[in-house]
FIKOLZA-1660 file (N, C-alpha, C; in steps of 0.1 Angstrom, whole numbers, plus 5000, padded with zeros to 4 digits):
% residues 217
   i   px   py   pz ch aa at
   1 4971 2022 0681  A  X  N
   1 4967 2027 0694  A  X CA
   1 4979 2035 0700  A  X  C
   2 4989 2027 0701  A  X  N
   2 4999 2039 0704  A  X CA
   2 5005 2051 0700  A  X  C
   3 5003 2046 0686  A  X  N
   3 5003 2061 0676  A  X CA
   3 4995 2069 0677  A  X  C
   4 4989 2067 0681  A  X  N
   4 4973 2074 0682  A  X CA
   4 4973 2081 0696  A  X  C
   5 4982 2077 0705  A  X  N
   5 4984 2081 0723  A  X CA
   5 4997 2093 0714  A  X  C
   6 5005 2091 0709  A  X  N
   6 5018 2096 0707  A  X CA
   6 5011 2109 0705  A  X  C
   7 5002 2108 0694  A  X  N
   7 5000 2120 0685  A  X CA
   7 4990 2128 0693  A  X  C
   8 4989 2122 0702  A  X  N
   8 4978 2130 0713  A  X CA
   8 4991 2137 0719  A  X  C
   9 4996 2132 0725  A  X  N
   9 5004 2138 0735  A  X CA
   9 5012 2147 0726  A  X  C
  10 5018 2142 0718  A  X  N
  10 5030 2158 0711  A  X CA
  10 5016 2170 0706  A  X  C
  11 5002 2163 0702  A  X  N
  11 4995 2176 0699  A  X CA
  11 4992 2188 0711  A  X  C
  12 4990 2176 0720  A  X  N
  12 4990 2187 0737  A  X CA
  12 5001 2197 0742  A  X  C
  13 5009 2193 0736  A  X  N
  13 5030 2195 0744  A  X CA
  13 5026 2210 0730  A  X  C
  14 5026 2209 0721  A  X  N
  14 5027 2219 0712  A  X CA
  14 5013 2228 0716  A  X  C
  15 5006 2227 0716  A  X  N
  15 4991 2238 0723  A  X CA
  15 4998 2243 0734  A  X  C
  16 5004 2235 0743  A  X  N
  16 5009 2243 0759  A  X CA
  16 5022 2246 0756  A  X  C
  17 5028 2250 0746  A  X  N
  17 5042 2257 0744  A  X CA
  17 5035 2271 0735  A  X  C
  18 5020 2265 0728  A  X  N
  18 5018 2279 0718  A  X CA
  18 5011 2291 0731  A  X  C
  19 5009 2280 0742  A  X  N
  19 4997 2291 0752  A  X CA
  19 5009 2298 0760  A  X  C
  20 5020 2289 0760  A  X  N
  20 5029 2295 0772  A  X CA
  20 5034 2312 0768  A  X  C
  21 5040 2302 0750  A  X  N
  21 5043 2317 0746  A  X CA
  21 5034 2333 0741  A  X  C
  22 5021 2327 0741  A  X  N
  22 5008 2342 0740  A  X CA
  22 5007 2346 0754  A  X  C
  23 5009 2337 0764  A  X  N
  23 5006 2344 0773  A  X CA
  23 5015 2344 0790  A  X  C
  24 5026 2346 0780  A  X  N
  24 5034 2344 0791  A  X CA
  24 5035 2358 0802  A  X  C
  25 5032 2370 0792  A  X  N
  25 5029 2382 0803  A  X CA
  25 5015 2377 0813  A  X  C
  26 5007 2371 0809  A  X  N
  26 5001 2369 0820  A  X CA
  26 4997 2360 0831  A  X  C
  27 5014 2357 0828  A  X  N
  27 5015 2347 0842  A  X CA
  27 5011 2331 0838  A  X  C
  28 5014 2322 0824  A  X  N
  28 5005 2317 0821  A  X CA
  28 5010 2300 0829  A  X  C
  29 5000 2295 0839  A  X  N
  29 5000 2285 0845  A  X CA
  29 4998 2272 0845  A  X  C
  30 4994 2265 0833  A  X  N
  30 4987 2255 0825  A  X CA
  30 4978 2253 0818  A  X  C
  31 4974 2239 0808  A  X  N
  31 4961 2241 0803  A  X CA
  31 4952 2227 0806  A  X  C
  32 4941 2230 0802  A  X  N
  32 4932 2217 0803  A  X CA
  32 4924 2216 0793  A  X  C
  33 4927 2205 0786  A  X  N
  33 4914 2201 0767  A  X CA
  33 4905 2197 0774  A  X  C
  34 4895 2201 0773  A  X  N
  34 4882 2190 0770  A  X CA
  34 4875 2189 0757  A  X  C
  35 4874 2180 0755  A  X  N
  35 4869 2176 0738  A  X CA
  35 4851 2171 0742  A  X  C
  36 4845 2176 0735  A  X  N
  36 4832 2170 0734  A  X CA
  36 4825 2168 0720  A  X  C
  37 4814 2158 0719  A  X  N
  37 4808 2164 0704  A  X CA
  37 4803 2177 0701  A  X  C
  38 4801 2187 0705  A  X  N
  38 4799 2200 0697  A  X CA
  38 4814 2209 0695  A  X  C
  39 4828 2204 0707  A  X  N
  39 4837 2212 0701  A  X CA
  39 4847 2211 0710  A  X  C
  40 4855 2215 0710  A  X  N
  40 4866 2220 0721  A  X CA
  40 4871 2232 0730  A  X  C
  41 4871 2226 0745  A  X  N
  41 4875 2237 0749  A  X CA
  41 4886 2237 0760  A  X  C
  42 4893 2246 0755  A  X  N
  42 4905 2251 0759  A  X CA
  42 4908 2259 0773  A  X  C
  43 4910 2252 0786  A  X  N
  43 4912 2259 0797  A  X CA
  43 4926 2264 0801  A  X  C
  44 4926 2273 0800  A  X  N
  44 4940 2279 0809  A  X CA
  44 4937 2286 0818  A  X  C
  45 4949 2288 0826  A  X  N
  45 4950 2289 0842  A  X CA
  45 4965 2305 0842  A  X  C
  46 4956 2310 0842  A  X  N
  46 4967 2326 0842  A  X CA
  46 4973 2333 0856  A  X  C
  47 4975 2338 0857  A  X  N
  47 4975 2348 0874  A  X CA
  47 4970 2359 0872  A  X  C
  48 4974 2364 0860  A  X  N
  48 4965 2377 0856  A  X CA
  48 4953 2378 0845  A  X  C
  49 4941 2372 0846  A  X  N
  49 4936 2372 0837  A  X CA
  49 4930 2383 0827  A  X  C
  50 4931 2392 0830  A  X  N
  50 4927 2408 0829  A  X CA
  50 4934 2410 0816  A  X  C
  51 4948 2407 0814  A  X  N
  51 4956 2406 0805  A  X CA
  51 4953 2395 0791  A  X  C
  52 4948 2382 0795  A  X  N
  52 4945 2376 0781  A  X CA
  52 4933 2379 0776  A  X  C
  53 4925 2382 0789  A  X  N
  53 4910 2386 0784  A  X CA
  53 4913 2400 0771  A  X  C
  54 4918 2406 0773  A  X  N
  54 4920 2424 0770  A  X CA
  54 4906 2425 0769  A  X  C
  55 4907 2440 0764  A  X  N
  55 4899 2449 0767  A  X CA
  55 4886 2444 0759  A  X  C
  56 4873 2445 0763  A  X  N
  56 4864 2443 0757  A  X CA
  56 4864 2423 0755  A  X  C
  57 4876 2415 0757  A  X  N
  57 4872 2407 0751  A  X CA
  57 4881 2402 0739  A  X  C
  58 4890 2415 0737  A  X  N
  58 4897 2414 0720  A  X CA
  58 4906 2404 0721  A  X  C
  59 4917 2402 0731  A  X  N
  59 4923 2393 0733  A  X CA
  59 4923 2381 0735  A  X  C
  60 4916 2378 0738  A  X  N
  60 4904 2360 0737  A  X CA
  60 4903 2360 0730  A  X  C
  61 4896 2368 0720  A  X  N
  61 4887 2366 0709  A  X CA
  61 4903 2364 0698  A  X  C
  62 4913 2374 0695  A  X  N
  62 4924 2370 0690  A  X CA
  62 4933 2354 0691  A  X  C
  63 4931 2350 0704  A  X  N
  63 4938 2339 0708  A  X CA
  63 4927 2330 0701  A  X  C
  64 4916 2329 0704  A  X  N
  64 4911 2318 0698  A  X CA
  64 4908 2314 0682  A  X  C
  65 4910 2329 0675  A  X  N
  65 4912 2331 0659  A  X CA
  65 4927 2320 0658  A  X  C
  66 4938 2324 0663  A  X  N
  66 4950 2319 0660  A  X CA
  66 4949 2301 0660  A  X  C
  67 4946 2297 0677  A  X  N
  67 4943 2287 0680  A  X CA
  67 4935 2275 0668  A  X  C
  68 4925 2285 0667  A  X  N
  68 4919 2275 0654  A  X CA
  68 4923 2273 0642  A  X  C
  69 4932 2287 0636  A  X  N
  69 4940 2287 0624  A  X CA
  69 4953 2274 0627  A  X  C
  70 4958 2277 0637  A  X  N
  70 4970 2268 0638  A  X CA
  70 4967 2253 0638  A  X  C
  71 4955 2253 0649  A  X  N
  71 4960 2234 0650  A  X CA
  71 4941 2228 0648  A  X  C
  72 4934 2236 0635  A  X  N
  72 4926 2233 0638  A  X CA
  72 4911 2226 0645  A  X  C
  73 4908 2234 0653  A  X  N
  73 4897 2233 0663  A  X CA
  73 4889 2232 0661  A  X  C
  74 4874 2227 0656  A  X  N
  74 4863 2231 0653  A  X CA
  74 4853 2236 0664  A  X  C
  75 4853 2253 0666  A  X  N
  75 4841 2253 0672  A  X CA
  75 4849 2255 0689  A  X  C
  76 4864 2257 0687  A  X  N
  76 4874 2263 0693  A  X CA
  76 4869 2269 0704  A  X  C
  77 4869 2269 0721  A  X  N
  77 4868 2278 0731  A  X CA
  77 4877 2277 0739  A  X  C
  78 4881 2292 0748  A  X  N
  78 4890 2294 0752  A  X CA
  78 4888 2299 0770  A  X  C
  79 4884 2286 0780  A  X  N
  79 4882 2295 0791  A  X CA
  79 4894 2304 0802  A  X  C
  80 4894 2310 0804  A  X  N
  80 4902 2316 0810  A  X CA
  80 4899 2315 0829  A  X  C
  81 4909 2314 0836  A  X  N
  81 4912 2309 0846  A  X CA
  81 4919 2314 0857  A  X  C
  82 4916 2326 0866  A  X  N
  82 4926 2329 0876  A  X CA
  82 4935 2314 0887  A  X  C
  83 4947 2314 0886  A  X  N
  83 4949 2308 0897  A  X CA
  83 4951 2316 0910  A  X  C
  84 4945 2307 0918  A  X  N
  84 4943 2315 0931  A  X CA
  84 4956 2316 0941  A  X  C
  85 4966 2309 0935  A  X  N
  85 4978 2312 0944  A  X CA
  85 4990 2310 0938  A  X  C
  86 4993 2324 0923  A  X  N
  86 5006 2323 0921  A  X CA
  86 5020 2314 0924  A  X  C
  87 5021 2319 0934  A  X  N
  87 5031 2317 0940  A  X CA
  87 5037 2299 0948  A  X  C
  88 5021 2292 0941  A  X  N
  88 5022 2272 0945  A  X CA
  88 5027 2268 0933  A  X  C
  89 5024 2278 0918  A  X  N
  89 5023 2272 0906  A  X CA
  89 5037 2269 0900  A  X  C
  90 5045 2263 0899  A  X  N
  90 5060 2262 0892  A  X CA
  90 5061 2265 0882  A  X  C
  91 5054 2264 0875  A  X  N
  91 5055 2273 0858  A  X CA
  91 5056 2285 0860  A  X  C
  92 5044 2289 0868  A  X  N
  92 5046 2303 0873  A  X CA
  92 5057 2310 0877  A  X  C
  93 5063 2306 0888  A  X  N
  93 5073 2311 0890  A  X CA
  93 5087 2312 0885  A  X  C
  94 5084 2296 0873  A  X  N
  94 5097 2293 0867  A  X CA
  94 5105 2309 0858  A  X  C
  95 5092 2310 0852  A  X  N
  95 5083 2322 0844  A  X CA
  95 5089 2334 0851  A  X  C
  96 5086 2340 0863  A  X  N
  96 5084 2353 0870  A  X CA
  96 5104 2352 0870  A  X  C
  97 5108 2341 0876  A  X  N
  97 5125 2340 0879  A  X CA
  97 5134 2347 0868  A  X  C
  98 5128 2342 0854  A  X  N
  98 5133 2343 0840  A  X CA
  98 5128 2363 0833  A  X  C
  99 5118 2364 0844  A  X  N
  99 5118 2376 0842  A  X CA
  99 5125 2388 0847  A  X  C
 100 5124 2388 0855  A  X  N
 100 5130 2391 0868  A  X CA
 100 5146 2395 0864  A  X  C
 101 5151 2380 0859  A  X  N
 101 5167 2384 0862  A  X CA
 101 5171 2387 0843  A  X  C
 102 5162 2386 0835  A  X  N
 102 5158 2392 0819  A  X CA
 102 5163 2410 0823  A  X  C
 103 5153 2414 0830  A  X  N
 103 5153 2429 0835  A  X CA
 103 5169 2434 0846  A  X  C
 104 5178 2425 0845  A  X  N
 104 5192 2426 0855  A  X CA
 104 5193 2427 0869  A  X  C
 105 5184 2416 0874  A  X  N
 105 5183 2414 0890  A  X CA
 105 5192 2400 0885  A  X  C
 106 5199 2401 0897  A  X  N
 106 5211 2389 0899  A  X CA
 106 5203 2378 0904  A  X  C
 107 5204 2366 0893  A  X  N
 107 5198 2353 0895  A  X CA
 107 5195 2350 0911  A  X  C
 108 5209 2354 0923  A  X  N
 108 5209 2344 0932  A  X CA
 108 5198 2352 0937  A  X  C
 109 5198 2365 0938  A  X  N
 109 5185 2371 0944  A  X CA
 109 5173 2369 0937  A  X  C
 110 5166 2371 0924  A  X  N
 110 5161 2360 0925  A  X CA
 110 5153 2348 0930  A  X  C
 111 5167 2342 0928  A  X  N
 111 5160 2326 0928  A  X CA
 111 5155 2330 0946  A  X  C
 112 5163 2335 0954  A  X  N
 112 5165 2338 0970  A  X CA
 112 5151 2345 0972  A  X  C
 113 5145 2355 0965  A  X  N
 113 5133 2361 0965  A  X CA
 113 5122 2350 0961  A  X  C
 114 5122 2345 0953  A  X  N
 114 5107 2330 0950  A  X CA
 114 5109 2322 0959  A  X  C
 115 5118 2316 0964  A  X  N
 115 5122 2309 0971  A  X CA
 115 5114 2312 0987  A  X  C
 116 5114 2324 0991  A  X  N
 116 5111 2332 1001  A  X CA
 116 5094 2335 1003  A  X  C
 117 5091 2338 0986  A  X  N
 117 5075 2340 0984  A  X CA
 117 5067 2326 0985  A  X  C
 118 5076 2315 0984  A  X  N
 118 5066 2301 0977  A  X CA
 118 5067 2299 0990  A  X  C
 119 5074 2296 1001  A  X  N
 119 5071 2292 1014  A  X CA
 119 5064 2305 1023  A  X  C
 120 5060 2313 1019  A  X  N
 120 5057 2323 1032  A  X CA
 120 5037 2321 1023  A  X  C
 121 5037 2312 1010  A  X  N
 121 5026 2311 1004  A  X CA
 121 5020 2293 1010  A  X  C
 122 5027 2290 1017  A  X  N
 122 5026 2276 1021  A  X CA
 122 5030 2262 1018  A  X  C
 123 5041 2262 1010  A  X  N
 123 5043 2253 1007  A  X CA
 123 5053 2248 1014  A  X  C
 124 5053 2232 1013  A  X  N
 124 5060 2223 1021  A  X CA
 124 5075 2221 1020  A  X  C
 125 5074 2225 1009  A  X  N
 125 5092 2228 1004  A  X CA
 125 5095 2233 0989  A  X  C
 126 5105 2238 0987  A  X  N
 126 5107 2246 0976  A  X CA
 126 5122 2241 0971  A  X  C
 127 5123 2240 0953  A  X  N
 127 5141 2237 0951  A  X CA
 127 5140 2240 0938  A  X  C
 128 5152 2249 0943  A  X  N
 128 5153 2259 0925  A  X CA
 128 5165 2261 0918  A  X  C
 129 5168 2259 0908  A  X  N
 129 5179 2254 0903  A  X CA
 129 5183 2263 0888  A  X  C
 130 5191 2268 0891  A  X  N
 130 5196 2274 0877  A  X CA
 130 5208 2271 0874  A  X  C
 131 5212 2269 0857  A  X  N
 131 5220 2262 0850  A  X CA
 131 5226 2275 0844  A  X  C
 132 5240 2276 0841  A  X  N
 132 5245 2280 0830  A  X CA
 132 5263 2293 0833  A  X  C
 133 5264 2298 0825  A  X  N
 133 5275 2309 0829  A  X CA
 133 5272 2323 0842  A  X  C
 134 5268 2311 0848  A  X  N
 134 5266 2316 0861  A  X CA
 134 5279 2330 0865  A  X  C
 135 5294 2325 0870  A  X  N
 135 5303 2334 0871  A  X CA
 135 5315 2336 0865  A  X  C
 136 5316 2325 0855  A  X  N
 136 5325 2326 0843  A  X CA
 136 5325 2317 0832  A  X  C
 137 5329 2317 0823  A  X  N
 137 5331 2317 0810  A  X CA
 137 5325 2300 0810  A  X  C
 138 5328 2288 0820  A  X  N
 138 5324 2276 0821  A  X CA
 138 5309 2274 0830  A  X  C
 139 5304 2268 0826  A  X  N
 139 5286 2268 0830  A  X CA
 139 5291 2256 0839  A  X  C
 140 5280 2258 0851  A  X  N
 140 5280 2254 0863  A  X CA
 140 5265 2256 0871  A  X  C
 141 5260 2251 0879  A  X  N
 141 5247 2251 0882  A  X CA
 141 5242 2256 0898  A  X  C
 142 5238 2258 0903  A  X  N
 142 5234 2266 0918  A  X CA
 142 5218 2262 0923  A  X  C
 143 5220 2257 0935  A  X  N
 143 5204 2252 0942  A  X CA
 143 5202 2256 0957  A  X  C
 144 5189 2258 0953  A  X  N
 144 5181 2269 0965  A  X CA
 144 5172 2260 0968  A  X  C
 145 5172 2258 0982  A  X  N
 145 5161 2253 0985  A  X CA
 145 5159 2254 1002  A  X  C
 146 5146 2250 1005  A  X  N
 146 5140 2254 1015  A  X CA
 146 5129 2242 1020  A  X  C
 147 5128 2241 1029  A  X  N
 147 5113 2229 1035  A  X CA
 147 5117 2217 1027  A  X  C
 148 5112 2210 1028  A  X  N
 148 5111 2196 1022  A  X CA
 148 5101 2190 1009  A  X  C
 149 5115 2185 0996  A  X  N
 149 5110 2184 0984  A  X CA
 149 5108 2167 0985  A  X  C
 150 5102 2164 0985  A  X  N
 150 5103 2144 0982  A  X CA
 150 5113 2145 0970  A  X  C
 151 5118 2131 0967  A  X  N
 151 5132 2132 0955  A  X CA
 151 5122 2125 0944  A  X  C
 152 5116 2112 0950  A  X  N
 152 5115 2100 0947  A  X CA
 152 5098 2092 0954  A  X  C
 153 5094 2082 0945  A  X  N
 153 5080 2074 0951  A  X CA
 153 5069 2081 0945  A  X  C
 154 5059 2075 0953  A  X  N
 154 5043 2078 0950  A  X CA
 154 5040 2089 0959  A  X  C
 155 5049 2096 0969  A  X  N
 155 5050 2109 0978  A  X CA
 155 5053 2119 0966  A  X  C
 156 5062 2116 0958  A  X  N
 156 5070 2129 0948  A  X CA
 156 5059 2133 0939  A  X  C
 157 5058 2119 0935  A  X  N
 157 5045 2118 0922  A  X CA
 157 5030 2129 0925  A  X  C
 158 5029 2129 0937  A  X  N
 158 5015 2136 0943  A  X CA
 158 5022 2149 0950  A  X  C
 159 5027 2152 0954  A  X  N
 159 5029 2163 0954  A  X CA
 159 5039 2172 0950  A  X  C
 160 5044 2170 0941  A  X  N
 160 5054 2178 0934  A  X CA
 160 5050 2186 0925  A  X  C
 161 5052 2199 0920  A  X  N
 161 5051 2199 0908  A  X CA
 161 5064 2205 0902  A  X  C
 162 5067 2203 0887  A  X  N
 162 5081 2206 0886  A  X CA
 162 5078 2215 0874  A  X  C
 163 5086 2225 0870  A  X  N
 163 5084 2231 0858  A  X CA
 163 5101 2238 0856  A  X  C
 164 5102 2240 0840  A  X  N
 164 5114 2243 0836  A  X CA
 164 5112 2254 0825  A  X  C
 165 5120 2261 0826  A  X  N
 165 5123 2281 0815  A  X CA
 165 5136 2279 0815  A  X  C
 166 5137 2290 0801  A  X  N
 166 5152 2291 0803  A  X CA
 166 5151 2311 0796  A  X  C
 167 5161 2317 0799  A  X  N
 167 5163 2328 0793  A  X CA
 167 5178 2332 0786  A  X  C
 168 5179 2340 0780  A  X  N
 168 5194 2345 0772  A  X CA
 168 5196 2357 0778  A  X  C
 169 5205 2357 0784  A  X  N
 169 5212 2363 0788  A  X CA
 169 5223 2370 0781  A  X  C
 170 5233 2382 0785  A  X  N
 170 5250 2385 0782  A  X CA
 170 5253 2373 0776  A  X  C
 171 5257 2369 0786  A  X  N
 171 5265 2357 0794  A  X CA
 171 5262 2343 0785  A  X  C
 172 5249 2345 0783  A  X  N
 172 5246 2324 0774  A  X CA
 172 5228 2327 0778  A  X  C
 173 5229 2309 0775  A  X  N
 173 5216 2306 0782  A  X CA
 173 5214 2301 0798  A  X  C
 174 5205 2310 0801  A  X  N
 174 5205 2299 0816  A  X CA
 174 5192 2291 0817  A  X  C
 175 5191 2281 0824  A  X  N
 175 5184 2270 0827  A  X CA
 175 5175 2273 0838  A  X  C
 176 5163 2274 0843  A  X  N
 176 5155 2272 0854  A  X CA
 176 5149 2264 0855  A  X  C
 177 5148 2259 0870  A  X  N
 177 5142 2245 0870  A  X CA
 177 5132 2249 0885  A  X  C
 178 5123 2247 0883  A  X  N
 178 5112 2253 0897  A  X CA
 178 5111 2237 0905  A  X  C
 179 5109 2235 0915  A  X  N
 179 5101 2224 0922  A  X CA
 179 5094 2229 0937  A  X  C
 180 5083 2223 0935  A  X  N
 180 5074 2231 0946  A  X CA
 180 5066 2218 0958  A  X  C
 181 5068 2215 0964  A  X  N
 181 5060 2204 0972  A  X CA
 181 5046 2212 0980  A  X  C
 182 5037 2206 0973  A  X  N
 182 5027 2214 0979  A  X CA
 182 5020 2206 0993  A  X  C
 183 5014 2209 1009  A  X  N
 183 5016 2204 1018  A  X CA
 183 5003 2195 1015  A  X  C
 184 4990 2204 1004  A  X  N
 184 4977 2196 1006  A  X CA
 184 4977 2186 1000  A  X  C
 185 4985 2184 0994  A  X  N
 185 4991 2173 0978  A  X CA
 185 4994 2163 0991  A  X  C
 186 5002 2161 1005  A  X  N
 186 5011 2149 1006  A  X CA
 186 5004 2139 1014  A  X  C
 187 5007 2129 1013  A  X  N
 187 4996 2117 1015  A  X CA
 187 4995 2123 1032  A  X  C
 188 4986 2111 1038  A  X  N
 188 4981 2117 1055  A  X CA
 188 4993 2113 1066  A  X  C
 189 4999 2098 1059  A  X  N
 189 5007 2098 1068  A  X CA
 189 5022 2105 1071  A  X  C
 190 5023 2118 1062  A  X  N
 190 5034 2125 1058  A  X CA
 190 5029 2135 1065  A  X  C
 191 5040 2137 1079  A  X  N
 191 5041 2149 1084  A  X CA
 191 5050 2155 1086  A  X  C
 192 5053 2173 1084  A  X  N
 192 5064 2179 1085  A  X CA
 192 5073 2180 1100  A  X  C
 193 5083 2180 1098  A  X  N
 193 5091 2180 1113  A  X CA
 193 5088 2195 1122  A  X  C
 194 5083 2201 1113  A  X  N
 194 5076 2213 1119  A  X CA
 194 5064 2215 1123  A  X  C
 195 5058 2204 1120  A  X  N
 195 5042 2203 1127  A  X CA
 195 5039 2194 1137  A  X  C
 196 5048 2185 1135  A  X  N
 196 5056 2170 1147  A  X CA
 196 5054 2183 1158  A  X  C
 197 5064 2192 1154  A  X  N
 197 5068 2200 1169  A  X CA
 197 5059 2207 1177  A  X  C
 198 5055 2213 1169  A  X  N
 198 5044 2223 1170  A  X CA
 198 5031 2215 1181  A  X  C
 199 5029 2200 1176  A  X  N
 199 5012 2193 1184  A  X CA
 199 5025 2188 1196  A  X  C
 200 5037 2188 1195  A  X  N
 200 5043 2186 1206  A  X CA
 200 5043 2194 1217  A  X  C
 201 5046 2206 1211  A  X  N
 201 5045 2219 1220  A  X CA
 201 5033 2225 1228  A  X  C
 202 5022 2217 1219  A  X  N
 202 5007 2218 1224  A  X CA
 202 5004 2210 1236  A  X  C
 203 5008 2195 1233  A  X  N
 203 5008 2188 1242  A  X CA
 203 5015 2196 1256  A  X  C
 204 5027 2196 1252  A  X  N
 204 5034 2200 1266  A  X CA
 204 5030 2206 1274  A  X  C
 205 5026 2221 1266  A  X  N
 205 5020 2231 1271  A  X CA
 205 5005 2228 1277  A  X  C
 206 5001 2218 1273  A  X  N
 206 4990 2214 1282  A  X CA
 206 4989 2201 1295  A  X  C
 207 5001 2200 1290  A  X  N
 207 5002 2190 1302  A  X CA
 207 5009 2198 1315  A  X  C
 208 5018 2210 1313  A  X  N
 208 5023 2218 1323  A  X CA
 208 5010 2227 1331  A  X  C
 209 4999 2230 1323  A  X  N
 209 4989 2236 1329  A  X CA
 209 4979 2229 1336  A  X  C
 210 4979 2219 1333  A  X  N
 210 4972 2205 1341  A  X CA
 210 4980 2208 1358  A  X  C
 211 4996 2203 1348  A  X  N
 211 5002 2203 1363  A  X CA
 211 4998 2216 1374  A  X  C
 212 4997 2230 1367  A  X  N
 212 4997 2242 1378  A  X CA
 212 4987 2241 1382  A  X  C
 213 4971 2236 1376  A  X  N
 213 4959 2235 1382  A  X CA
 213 4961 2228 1396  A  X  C
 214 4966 2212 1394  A  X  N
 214 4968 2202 1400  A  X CA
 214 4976 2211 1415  A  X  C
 215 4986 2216 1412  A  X  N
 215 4995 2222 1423  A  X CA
 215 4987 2236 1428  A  X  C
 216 4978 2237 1418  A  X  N
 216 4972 2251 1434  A  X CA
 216 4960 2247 1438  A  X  C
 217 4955 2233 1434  A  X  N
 217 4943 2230 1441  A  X CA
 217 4944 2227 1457  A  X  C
% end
């Protein structure tokens, strides 16, 4: 039985390293098996789907020739999947960071630019981390972050999601590490210090206009 859990899970971890690398131009966001008796099918979650589909269809249809050659599938499908908000997904971005500074945009901007998109996209807190020969010849590490990440518990577990890239650089390899706290993910009794304020300000504000009614009656 455990052997049997093992060999599930390293078969899964190798399908989602073969999807990351076909379709990493198109933003590629995760997958989902579902196995049934007539066959399997293969969901991924793109940003661009336009790109794995290609033209006509050819590029699906390629990916799923491979798919079945490689880790034999019988009967192999491949659905394809916009996600609706880039910019929540941490693989995604891990992905977009490693491109970005691949093309000679300086890591800290950057990491300072995702950083900027994932919270103006809603999330409850953002922390981003890159590893490596950052500004000389000795590797050293750098963290960005913004809003509020849980570290730790059954808070972190539900709303976190974490993902990790790395690219080659001049310089070596660098490390990225995405974490994203998503606000719809956190349990009910978890509220931000900025929404505390906010039904505060409401209150106030309505208890001052109480008062002015009160005073020009």
């Amino acid at each position: 039985m455990v052997k049997s859990i093992l060999t599930t899970s390293r078969s899964f971890a190798d399908i989602d390293e073969f999807f990351e690398k076909e379709l990493r131009d198109a933003g590629y966001g995760g997958l989902e098996v579902q196995k049934s008796p007539v066959g399997t099918t293969l969901k991924v979650y793109v940003a661009r789907p336009g790109l794995a589909i290609g033209r006509r269809g050819t590029g699906i249809k390629d990916l799923t020739d491979k798919v079945a050659a490689k880790f034999g599938f019988p009967n192999a499908q491949i659905a394809v999947t916009e996600v609706a908000n880039p910019e929540l997904n941490s693989r995604i971005m891990a992905a977009r960071i490693a491109q970005i500074v691949s093309r000679g945009t300086a890591f800290r901007r950057a990491a300072q630019w995702s950083v900027n998109n994932i919270m103006s996209a809603g999330a409850a807190g953002v922390e981003i981390s890159v590893a490596g020969k950052l500004r000389s010849d000795r590797s050293h590490g750098e963290k960005y972050r913004a809003g509020i990440v849980p570290k730790s518990g059954d808070t972190a577990e539900r709303s976190v999601t974490e993902a990790t890239t790395d690219v080659l650089l001049k310089l070596g390899l660098y490390g990225i590490k995405v974490k994203i706290a998503l606000k719809d993910a956190l349990p009910p009794d978890f509220q931000l210090k900025e929404d505390v304020q906010e039904e505060e300000n409401k209150e106030n504000g309505s208890t001052q206009a109480e008062g002015t009614e009160e005073s020009g009656r």
